[in-house]
N, C-alpha and C positions, 0 to 999 in steps of 0.2 A: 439805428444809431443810439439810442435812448434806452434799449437793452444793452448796449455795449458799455456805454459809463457806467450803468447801471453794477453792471459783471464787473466792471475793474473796482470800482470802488467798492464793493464789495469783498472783493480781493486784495485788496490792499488794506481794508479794515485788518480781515480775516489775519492776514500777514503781521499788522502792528498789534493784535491781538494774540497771537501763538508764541511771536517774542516778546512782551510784555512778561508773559507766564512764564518763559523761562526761567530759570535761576542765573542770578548774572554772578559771576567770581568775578567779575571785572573789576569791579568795585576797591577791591582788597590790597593790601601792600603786597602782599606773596598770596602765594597759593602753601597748599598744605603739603606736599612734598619739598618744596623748598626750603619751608622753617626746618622740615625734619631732619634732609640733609645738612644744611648748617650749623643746625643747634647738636645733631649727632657728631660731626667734623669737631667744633671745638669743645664736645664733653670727650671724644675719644684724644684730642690735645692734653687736655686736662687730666686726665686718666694717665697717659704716657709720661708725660712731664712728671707727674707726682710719683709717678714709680722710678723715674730717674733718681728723682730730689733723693730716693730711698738710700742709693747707691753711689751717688756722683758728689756727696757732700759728707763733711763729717759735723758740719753746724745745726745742733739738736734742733731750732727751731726751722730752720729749711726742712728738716726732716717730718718734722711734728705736719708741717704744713704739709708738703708733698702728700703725706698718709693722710689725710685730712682730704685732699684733692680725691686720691684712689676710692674713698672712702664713699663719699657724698656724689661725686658725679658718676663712681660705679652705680650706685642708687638711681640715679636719675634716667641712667644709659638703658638699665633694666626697665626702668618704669615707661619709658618713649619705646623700647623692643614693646612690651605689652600693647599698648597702645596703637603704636605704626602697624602690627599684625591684626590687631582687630578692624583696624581700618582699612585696610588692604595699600600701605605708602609701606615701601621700601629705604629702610634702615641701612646706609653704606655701611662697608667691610674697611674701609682704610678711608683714613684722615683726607682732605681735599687738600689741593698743593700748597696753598698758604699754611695749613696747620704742619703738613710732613715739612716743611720749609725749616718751621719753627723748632720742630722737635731735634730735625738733625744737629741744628746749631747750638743746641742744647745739651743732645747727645756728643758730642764733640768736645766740650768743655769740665772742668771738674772743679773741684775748692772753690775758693773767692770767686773767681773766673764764674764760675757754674753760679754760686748762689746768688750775683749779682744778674745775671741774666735771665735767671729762672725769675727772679723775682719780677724783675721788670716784664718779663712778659706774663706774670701771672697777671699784674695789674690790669695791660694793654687789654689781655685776653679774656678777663671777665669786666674790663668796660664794654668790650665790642659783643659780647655776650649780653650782655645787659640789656643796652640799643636793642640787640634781636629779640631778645624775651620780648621787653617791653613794645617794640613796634608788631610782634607776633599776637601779643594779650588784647593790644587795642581792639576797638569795636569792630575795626575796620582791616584789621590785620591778618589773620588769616578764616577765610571761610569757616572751617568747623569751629565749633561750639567747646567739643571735650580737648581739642590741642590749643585752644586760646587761654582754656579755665587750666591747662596743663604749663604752656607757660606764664599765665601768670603766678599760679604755685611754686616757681622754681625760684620767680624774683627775690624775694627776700634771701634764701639762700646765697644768690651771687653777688646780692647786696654785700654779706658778712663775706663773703667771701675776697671780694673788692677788699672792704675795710682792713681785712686780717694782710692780703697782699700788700695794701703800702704800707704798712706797719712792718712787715717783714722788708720789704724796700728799705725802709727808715734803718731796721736794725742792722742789715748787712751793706750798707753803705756807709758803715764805719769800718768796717774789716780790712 
């Protein structure tokens, strides 16, 4: 009988031993295909939308911004492609339904119409970007090392980016 405790508790050491050593991802807000998919969903928003503003408006500064959006989150789209491949995480091909949501209703509209909408969701959709960067950067936010130091790199950008949005809000909420 004295061999038998003896064997389990040994086994069950052995047991809270093996997972101990594990790597625990539990830990984390997301996991690391998750940020990828979302934060790729509303850079490929941002990319479309901005190529709209190109054609859907004739108010230089929606335009200035739109190009500005193509510009900078083409940049970024590129640099998460590099990165998701070296890591072996899978880069979506098309917007998640809340971004295609956004775009159609965007795409649908033109003039005032258009730059008044565009604007307001540039704002909405680099706060809610923001949130993701920043809960992705934390210590605690997604497992890897190079996609946390990746997005925190991007913050400041969506920072100015925000800023430059309600500013374009402010100006085209006179038209």
């Amino acid at each position: 009988m004295k061999r038998i405790i003896i064997s389990i508790l040994v086994l069950l050491g052995s047991t809270v031993l093996i997972q101990s050593c594990k790597k625990n991802n539990n830990n984390y807000t997301m996991n690391n295909q998750d940020f990828v998919t979302q934060a790729s969903s509303s850079n490929m928003f941002e990319i479309a939308a901005g190529n709209l503003a190109l054609h859907n408006t004739s108010n230089t500064n929606v335009k200035a911004y739109g190009n500005h959006m193509v510009t900078d989150h083409g940049q970024a789209a590129t640099e998460m492609a590099a990165l998701a491949s070296k890591k072996g995480w899978t880069v979506p091909t098309a917007m998640a339904a809340k971004e295609q949501s956004n775009y159609n209703t965007l795409a649908a509209l033109s003039g005032t119409a258009f730059d008044k909408q565009f604007a307001l969701m540039m704002v909405t959709s680099h706060q809610e970007a923001i949130t993701l960067f920043q809960n992705a950067a934390s210590s605690k936010g997604v497992p890897d090392a190079d996609l946390r130091a990746f997005a925190n790199g991007k913050l400041p950008t969506l920072k100015s980016h925000l800023a430059d949005a309600q500013t374009l809000q402010t100006q085209v909420s006179t038209e």
